[in-house]
GUDO-949021 format. One record per atom (N, C-alpha, C): residue in one letter; residue number from 0; x, y, z. Coordinates in Angstrom, 1 decimal. Layout:
! residues N
SITE   resn   resi       c1       c2       c3
SITE      A    NUM        X        Y        Z
...
! end
This chain:
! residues 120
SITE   resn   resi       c1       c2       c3
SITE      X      0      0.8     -1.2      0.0
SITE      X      0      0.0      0.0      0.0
SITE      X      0      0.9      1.2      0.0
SITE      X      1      0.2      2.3     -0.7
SITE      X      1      1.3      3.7     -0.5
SITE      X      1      0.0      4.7     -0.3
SITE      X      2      0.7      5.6      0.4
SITE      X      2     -0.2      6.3      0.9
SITE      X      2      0.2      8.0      1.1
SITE      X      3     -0.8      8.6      0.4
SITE      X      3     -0.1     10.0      0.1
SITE      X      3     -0.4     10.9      0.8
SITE      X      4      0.0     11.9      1.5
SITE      X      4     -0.8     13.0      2.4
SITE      X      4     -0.5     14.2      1.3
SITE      X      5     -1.2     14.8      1.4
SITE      X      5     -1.4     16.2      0.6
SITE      X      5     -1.5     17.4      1.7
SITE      X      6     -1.0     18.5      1.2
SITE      X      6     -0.9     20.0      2.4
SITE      X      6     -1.1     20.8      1.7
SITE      X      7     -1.1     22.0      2.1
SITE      X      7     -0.9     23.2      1.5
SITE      X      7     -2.3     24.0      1.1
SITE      X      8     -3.3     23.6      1.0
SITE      X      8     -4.4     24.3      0.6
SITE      X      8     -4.9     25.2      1.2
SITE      X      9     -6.0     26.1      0.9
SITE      X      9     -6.4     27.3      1.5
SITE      X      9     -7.3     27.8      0.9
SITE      X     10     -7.2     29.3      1.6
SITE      X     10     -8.0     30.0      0.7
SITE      X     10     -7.0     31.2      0.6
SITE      X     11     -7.2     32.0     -0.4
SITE      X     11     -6.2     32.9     -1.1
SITE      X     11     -6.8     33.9     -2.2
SITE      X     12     -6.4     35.1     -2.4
SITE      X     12     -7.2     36.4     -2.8
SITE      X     12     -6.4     36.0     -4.4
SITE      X     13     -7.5     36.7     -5.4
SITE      X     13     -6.8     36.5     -7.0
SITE      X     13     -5.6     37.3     -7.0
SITE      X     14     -5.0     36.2     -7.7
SITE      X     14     -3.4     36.9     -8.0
SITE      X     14     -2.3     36.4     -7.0
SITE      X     15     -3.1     36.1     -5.7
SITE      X     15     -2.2     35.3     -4.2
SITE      X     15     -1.1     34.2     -5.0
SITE      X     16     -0.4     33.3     -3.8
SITE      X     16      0.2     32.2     -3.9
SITE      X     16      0.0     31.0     -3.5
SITE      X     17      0.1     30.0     -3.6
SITE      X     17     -0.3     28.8     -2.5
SITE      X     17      1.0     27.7     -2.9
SITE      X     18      1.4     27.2     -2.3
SITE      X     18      2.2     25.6     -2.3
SITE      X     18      1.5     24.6     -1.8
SITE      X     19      1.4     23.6     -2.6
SITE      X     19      0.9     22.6     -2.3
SITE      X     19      2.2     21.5     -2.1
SITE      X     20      1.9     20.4     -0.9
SITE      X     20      2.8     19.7     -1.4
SITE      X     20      2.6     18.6     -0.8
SITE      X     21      3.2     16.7     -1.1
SITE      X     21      2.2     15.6     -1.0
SITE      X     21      3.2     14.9     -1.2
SITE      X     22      3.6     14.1      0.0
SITE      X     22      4.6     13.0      0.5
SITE      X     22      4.0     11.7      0.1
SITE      X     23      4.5     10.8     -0.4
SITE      X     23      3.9      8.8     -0.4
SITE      X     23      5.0      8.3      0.3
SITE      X     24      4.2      7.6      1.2
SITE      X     24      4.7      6.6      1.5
SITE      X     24      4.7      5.4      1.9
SITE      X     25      4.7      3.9      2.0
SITE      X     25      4.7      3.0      2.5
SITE      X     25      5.7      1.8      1.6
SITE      X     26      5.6      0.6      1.1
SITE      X     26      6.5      0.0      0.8
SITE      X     26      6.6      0.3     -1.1
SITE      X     27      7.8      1.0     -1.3
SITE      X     27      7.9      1.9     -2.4
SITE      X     27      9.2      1.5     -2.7
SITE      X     28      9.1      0.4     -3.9
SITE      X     28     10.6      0.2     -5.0
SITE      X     28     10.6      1.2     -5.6
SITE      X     29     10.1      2.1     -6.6
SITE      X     29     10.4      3.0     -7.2
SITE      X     29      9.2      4.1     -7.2
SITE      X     30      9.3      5.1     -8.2
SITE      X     30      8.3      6.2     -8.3
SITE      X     30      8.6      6.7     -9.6
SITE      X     31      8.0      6.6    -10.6
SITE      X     31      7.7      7.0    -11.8
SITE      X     31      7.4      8.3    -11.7
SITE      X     32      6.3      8.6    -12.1
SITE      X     32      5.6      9.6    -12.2
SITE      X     32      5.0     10.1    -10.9
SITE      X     33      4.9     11.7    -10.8
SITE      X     33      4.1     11.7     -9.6
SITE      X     33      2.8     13.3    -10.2
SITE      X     34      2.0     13.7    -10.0
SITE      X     34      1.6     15.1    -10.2
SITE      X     34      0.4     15.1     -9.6
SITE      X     35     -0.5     16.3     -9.6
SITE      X     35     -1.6     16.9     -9.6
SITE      X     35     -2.1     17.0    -10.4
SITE      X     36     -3.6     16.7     -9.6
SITE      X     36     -4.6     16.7    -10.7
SITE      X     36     -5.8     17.9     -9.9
SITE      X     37     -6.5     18.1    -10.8
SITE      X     37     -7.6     18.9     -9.8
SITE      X     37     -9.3     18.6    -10.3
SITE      X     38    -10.5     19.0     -9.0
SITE      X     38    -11.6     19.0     -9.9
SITE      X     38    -12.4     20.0     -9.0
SITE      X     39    -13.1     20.9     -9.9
SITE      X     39    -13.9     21.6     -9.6
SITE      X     39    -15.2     21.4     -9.5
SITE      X     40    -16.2     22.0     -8.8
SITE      X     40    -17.7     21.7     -8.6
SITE      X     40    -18.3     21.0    -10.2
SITE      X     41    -19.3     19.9    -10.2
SITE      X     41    -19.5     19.5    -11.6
SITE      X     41    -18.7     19.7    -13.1
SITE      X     42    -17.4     19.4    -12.8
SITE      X     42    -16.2     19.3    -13.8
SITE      X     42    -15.7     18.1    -13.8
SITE      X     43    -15.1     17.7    -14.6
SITE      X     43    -13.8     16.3    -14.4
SITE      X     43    -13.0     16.8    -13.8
SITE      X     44    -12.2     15.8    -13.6
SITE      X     44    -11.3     16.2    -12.6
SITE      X     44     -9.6     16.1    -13.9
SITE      X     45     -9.0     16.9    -14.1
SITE      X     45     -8.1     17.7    -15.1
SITE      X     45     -6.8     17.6    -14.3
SITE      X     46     -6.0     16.7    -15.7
SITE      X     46     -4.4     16.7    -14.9
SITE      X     46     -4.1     18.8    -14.9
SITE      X     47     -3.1     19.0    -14.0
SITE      X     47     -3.1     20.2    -13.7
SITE      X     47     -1.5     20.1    -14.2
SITE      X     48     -0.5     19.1    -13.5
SITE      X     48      1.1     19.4    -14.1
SITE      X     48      1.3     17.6    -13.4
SITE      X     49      2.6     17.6    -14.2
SITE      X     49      3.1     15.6    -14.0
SITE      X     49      4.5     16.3    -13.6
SITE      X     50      5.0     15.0    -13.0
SITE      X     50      6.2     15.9    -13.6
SITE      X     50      7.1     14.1    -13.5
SITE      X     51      8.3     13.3    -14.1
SITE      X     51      8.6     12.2    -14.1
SITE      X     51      9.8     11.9    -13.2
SITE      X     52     10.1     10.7    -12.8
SITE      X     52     11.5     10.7    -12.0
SITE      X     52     13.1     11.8    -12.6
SITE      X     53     13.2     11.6    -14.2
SITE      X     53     13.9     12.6    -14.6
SITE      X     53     13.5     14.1    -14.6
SITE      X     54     12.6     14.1    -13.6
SITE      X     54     12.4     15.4    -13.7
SITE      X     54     11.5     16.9    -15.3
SITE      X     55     11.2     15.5    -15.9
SITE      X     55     10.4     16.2    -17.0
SITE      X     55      9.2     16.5    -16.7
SITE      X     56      8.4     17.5    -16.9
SITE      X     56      7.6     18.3    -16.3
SITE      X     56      6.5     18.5    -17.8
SITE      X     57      5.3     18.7    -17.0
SITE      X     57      3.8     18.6    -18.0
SITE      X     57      3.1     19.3    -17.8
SITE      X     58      2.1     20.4    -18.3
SITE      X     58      1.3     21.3    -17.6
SITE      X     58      0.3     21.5    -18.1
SITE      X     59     -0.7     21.8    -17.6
SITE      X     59     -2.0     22.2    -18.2
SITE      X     59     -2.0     23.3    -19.1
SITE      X     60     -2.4     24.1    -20.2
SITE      X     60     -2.0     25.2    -20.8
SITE      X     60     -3.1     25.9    -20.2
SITE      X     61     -3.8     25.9    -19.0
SITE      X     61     -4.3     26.6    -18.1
SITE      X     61     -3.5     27.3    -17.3
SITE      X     62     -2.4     26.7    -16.5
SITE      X     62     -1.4     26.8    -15.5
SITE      X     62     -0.3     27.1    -15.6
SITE      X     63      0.1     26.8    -17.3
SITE      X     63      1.5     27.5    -17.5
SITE      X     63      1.9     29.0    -17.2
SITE      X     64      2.7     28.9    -17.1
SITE      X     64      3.6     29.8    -16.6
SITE      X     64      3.4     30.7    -15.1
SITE      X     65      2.0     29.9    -14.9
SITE      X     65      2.1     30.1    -13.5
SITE      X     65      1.9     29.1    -12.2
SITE      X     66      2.3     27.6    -12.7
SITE      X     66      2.3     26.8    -11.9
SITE      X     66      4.2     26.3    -11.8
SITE      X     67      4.6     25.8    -11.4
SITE      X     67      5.9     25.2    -11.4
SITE      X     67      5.4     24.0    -10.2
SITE      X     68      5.9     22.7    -11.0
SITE      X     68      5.6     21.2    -10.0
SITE      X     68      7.1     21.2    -10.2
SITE      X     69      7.7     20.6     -8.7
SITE      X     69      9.0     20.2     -9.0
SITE      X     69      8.9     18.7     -7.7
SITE      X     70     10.2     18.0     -7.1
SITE      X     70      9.7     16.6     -6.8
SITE      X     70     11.3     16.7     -5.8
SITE      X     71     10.8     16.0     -4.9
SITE      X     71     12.2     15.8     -4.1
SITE      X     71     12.1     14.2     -4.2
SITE      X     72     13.4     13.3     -4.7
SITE      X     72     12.8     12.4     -4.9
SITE      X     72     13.6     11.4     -3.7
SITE      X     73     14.6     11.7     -3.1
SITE      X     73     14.8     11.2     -1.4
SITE      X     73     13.4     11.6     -0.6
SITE      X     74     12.9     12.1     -1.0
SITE      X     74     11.8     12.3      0.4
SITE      X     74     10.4     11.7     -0.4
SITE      X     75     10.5     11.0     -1.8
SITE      X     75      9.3     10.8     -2.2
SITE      X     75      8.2     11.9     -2.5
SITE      X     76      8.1     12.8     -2.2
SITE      X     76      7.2     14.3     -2.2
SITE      X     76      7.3     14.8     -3.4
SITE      X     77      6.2     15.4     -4.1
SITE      X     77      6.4     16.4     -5.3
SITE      X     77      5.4     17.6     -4.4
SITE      X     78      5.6     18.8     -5.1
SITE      X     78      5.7     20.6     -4.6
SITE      X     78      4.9     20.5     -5.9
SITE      X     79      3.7     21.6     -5.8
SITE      X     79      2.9     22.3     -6.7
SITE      X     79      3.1     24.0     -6.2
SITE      X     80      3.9     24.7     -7.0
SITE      X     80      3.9     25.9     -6.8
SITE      X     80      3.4     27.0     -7.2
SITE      X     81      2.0     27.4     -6.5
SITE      X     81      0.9     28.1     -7.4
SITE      X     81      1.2     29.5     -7.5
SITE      X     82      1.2     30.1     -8.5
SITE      X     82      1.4     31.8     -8.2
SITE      X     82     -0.1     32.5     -9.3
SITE      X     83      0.0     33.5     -9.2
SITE      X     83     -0.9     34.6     -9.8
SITE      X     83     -2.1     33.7     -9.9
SITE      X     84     -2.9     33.5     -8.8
SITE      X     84     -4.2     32.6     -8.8
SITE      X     84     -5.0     33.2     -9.5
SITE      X     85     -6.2     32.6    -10.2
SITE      X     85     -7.6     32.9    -10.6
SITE      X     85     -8.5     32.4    -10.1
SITE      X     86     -9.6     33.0     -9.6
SITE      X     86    -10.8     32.1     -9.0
SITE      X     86    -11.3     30.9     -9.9
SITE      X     87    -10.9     30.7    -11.1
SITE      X     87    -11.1     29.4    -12.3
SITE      X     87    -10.0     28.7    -11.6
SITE      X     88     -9.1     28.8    -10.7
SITE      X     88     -8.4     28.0    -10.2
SITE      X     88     -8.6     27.2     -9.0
SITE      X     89     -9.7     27.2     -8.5
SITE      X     89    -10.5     26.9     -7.4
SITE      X     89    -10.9     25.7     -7.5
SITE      X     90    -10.5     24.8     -6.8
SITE      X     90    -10.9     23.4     -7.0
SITE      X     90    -10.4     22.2     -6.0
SITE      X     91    -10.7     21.1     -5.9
SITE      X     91    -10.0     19.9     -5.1
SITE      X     91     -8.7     19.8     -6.1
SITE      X     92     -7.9     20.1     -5.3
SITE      X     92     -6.6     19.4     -5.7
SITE      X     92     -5.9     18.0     -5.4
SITE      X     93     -5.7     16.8     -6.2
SITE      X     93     -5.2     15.7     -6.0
SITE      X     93     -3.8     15.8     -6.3
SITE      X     94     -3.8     15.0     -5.6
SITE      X     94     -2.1     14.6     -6.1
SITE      X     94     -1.9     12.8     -6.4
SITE      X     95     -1.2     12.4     -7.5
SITE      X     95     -0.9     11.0     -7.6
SITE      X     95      0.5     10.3     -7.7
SITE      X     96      0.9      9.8     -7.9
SITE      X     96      1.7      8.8     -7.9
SITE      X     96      1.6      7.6     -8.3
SITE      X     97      2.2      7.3     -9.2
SITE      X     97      2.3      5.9    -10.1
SITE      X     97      4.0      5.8    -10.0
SITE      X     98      4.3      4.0    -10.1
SITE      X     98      5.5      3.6     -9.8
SITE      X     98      5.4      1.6     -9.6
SITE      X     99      6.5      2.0     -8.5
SITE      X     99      6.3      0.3     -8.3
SITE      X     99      6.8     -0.3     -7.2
SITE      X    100      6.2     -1.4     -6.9
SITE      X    100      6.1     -2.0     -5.3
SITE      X    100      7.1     -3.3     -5.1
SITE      X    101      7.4     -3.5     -6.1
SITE      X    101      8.5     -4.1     -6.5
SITE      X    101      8.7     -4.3     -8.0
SITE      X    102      9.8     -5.3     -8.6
SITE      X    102     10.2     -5.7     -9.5
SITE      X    102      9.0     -6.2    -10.6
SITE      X    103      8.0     -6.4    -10.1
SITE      X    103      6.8     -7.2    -10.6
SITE      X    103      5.4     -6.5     -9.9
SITE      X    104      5.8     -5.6     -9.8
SITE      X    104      4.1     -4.6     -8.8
SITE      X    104      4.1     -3.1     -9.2
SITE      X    105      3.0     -2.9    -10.1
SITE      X    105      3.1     -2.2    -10.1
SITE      X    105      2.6     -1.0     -9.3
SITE      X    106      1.9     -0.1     -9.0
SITE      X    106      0.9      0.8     -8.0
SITE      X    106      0.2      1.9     -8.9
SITE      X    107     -0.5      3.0     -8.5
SITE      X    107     -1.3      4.2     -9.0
SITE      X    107     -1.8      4.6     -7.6
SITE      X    108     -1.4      5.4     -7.2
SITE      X    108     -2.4      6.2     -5.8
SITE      X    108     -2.9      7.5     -5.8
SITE      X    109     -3.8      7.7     -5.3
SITE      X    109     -4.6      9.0     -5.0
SITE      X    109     -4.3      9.8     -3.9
SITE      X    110     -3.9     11.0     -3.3
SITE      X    110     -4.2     11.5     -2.6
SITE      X    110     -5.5     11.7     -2.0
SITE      X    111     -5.8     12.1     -0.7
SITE      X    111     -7.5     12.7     -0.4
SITE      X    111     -7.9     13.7     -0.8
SITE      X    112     -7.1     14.8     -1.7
SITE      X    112     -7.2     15.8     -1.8
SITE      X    112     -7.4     17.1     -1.0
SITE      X    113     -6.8     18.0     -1.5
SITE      X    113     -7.0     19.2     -0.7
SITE      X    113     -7.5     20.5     -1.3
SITE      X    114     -8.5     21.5     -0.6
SITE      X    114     -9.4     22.5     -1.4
SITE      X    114     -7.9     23.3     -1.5
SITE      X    115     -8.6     24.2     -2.6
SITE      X    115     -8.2     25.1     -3.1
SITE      X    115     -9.2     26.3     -3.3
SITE      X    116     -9.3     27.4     -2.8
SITE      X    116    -10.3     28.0     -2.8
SITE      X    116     -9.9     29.9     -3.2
SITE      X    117     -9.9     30.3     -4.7
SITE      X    117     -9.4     31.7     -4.7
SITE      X    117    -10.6     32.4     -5.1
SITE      X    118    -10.5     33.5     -4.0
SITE      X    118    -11.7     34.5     -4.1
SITE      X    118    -11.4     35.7     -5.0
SITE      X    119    -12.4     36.4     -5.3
SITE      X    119    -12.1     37.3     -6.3
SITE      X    119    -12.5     38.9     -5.9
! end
C-alpha cells in the first residue's frame, strides 16, 4: 500500500500564492511519475502538471507559466507551486503517484485531496 498525504491548501485572494505539497509513503521500490490533478464543482477532474523521475515536467495550458511542479525524490514528495491565482483556479486538488512496489508490482495512488479555494 502507498499512501499520500497532501498539504498546502487554503483559501487565497486573486493573484495570491499557494504551495501545495504531497509525500507517499509505504512499501515503495520506485516512483515513476508523480503530479496533480484537480476538480472543480460539476467538472472532471483535469491533470493540472506531471512531472517524471527525470524530472520532466507537463502542464495544463491553463497553468503555465504560473504553476511550477517540481519533486524531491529522497523524500518521495512532489511541490505544486501556485502563483498569480484565478478564482477558475479553485478546485479539489489531487495529487498521484504511479511507480512500483516491487520488480513485478506495479501501484497508482490518490491522494484525499486538498481544497483550493481563490476569491475574487
Amino acid at each position: 500500500q502507498v499512501q499520500l498525504v497532501e498539504s498546502g491548501g487554503g483559501l487565497v485572494q486573486t493573484g495570491g500564492s499557494l504551495r501545495l505539497s504531497c509525500a507517499a509513503s509505504g512499501s515503495i521500490f520506485s516512483i515513476n511519475a508523480m503530479g496533480w490533478y484537480r476538480q472543480a464543482p460539476g467538472k472532471q477532474r483535469e491533470l493540472v502538471a506531471a512531472i517524471t523521475s527525470g524530472s520532466s515536467t507537463n502542464y495544463a495550458d491553463s497553468v503555465k507559466g504560473r504553476f511550477a511542479i517540481s519533486r524531491d525524490n529522497a523524500k518521495n514528495t512532489v511541490y505544486l507551486q501556485m502563483s498569480c491565482l484565478k478564482p477558475e483556479d479553485t478546485a479539489v486538488y489531487y495529487c498521484y503517484a504511479e511507480g512500483r512496489l516491487s520488480i513485478h508490482r506495479d501501484f497508482g495512488s490518490w491522494g484525499q485531496g486538498t481544497q483550493v479555494t481563490v476569491s475574487s
